[in-house]
Backbone as CSV, one residue per row, in Angstrom:
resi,resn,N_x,N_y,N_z,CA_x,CA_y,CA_z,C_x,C_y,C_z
1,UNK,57.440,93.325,60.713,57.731,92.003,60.182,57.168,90.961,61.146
2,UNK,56.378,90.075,60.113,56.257,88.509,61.816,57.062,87.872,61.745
3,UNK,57.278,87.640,62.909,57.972,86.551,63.372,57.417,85.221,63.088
4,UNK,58.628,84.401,62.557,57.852,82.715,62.627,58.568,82.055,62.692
5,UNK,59.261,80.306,63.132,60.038,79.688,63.050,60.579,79.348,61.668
6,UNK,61.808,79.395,61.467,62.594,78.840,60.270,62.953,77.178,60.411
7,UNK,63.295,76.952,61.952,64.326,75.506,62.011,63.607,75.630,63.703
8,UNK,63.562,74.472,64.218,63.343,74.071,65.373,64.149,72.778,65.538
9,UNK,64.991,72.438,65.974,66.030,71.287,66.188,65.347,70.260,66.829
10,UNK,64.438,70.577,67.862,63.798,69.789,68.755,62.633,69.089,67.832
11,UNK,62.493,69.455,66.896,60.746,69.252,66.250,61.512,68.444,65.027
12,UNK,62.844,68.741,64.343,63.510,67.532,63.608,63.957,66.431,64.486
13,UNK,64.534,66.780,65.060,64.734,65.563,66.124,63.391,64.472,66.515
14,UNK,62.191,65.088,66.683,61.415,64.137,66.596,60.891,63.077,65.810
15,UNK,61.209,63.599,64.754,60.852,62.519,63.277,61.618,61.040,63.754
16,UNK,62.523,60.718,64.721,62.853,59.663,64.771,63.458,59.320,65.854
17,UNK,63.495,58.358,66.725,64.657,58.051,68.104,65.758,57.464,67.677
18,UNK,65.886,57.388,66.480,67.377,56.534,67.136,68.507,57.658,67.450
19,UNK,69.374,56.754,67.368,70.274,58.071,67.860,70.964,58.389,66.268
20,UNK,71.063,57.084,66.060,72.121,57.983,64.902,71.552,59.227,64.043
21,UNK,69.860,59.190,64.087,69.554,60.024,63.731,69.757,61.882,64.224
22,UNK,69.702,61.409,65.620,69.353,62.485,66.669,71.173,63.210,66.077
23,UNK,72.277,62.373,66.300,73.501,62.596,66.459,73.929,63.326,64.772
24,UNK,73.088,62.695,64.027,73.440,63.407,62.263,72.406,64.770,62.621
25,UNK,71.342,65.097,63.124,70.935,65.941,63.040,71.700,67.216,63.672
26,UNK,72.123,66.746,64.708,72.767,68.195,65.663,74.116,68.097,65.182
27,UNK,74.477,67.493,64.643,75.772,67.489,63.298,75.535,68.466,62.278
28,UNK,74.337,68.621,61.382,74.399,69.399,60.970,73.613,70.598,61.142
29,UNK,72.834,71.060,61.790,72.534,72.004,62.504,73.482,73.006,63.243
30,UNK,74.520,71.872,64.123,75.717,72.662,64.465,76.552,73.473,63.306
31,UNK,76.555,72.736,61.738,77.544,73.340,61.266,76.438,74.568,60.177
32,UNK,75.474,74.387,60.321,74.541,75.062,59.375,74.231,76.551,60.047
33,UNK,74.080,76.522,61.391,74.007,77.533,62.226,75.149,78.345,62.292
34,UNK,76.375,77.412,62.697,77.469,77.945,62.579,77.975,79.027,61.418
35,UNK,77.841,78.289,60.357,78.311,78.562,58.831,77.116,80.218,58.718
36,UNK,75.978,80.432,59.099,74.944,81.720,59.426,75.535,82.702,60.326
37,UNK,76.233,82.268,61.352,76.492,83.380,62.389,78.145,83.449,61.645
38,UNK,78.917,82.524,61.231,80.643,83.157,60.304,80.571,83.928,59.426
39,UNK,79.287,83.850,58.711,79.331,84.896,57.280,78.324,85.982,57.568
40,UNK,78.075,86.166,59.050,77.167,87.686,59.401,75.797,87.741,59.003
41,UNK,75.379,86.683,58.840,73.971,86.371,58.175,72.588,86.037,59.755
42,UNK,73.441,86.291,60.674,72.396,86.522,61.960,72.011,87.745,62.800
43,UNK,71.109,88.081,62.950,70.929,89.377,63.859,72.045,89.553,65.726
44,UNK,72.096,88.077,65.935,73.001,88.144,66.947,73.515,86.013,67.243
45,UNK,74.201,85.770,67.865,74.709,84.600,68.221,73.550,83.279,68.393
46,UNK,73.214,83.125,68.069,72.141,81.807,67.844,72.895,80.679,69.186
47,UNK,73.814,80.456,68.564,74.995,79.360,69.600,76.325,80.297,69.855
48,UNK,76.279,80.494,70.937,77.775,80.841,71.396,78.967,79.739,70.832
49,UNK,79.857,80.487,70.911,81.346,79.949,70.017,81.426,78.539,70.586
50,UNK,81.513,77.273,70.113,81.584,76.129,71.104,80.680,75.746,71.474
51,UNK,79.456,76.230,71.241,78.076,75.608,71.861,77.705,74.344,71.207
52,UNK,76.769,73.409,70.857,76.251,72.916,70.352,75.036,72.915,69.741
53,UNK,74.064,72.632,69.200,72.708,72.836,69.236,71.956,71.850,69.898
54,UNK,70.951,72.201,70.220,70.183,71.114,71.617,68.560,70.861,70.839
55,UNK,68.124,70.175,71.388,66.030,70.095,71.508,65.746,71.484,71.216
56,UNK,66.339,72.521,72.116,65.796,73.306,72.128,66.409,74.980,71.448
57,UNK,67.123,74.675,70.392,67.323,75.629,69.693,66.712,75.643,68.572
58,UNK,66.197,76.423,68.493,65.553,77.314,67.469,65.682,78.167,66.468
59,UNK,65.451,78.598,65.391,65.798,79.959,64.735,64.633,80.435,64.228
60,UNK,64.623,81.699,64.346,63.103,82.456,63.897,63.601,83.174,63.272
61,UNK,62.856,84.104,62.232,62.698,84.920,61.310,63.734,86.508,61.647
62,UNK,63.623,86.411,62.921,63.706,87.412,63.751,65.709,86.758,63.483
63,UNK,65.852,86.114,63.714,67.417,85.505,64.001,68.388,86.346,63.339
64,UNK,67.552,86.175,61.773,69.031,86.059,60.538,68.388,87.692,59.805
65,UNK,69.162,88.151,59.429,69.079,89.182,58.539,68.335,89.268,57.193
66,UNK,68.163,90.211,56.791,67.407,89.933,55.584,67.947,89.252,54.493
67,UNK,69.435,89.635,54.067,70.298,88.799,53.687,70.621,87.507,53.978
68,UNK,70.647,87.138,55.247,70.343,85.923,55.411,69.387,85.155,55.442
69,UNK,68.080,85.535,55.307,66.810,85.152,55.035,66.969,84.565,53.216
70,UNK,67.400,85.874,52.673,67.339,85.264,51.674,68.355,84.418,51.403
71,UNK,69.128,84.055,52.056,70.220,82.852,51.831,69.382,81.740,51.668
72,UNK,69.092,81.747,52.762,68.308,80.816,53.071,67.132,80.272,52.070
73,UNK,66.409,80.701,51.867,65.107,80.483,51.000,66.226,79.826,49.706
74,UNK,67.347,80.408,49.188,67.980,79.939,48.285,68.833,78.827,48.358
75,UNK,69.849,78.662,49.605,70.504,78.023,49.892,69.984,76.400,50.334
76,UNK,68.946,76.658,51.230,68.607,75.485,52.192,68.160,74.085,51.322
77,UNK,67.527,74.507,50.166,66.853,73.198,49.978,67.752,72.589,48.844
78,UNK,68.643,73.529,48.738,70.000,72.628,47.433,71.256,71.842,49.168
79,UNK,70.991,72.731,49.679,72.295,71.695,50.633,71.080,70.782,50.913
80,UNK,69.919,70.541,51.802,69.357,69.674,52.324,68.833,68.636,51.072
81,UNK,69.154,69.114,50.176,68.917,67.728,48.982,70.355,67.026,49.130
82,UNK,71.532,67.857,48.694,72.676,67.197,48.509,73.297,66.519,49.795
83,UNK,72.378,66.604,51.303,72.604,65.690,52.649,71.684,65.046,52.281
84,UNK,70.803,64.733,51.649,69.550,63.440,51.518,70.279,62.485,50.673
85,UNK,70.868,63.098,49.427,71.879,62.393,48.451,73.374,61.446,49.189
86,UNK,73.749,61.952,50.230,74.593,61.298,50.707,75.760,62.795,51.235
87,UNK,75.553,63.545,50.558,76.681,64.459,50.529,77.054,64.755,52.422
88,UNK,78.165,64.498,53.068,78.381,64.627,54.133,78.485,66.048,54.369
89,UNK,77.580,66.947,55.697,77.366,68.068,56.407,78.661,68.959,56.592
90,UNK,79.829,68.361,56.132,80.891,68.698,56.319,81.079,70.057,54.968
91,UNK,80.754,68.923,54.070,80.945,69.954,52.192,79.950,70.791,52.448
92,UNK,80.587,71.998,52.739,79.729,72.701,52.794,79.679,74.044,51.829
93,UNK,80.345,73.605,50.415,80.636,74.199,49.168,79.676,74.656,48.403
94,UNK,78.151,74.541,48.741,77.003,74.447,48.227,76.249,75.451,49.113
95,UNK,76.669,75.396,50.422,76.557,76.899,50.839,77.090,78.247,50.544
96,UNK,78.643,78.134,50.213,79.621,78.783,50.068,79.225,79.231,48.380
97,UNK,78.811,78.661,47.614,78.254,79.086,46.035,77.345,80.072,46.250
98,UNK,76.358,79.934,47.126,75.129,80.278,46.967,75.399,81.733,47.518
99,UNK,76.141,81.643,48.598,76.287,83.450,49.546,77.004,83.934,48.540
100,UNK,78.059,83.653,47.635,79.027,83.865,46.832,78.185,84.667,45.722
101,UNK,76.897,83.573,45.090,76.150,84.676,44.533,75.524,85.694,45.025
102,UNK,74.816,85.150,46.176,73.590,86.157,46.573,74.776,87.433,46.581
103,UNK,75.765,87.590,47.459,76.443,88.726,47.438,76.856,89.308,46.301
104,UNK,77.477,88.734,45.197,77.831,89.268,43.774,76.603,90.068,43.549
105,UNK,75.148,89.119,43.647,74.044,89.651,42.433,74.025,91.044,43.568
106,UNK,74.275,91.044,45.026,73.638,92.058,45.729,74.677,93.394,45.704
107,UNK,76.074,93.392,45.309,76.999,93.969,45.262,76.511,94.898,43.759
108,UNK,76.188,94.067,43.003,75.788,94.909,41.360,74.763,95.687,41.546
109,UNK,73.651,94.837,42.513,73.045,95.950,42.950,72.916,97.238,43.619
110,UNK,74.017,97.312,44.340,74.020,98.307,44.883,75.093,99.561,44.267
111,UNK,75.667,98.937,43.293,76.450,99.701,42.414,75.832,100.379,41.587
112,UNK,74.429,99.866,41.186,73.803,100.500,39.815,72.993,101.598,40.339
């Protein structure tokens, strides 16, 4: 498998200085990362329990599981619309749908 970056925190963070930007970004990064390593969707700890995310965290291909890969490809661009829309990083119910399926459709699968 190659390896390639998924998320670079440091390289969103650049799109802008202010802070409030910098401060909404590692807002939700913290809880997006987080919400990947609670539901087992990482190969190992991205952020230790309490960490934050910095410039310099990263996630690569290599990070998240295949299952979580495909979360992702499914998940990411319906939450990152509904944070462009206004929806606060907090609701994070739009993640919680999406693993909800991927696991159902992946559970039938493995039944049949």
């Amino acid at each position: 498998m190659d390896d390639f970056t998924l998320y670079s925190v440091g390289h969103m963070l650049g799109s802008s200085k202010r802070r409030s930007h910098r401060d909404k970004t590692l807002h939700i990064f913290d809880i997006y990362i987080h919400f990947l390593q609670d539901n087992n969707l990482t190969t190992h700890a991205i952020l230790p329990s309490g960490a934050l995310p910095g410039p310099e965290t990263v996630v690569r291909r290599s990070d998240v599981t295949d299952e979580g890969f495909e979360f992702l490809r499914r998940a990411e661009p319906k939450w990152f619309r509904a944070l462009s829309r206004g929806t606060p990083p907090t609701n994070i119910g739009i993640l919680q749908r999406e693993l909800a399926k991927l696991r159902g459709e992946l559970g039938k699968t493995r039944r049949n």
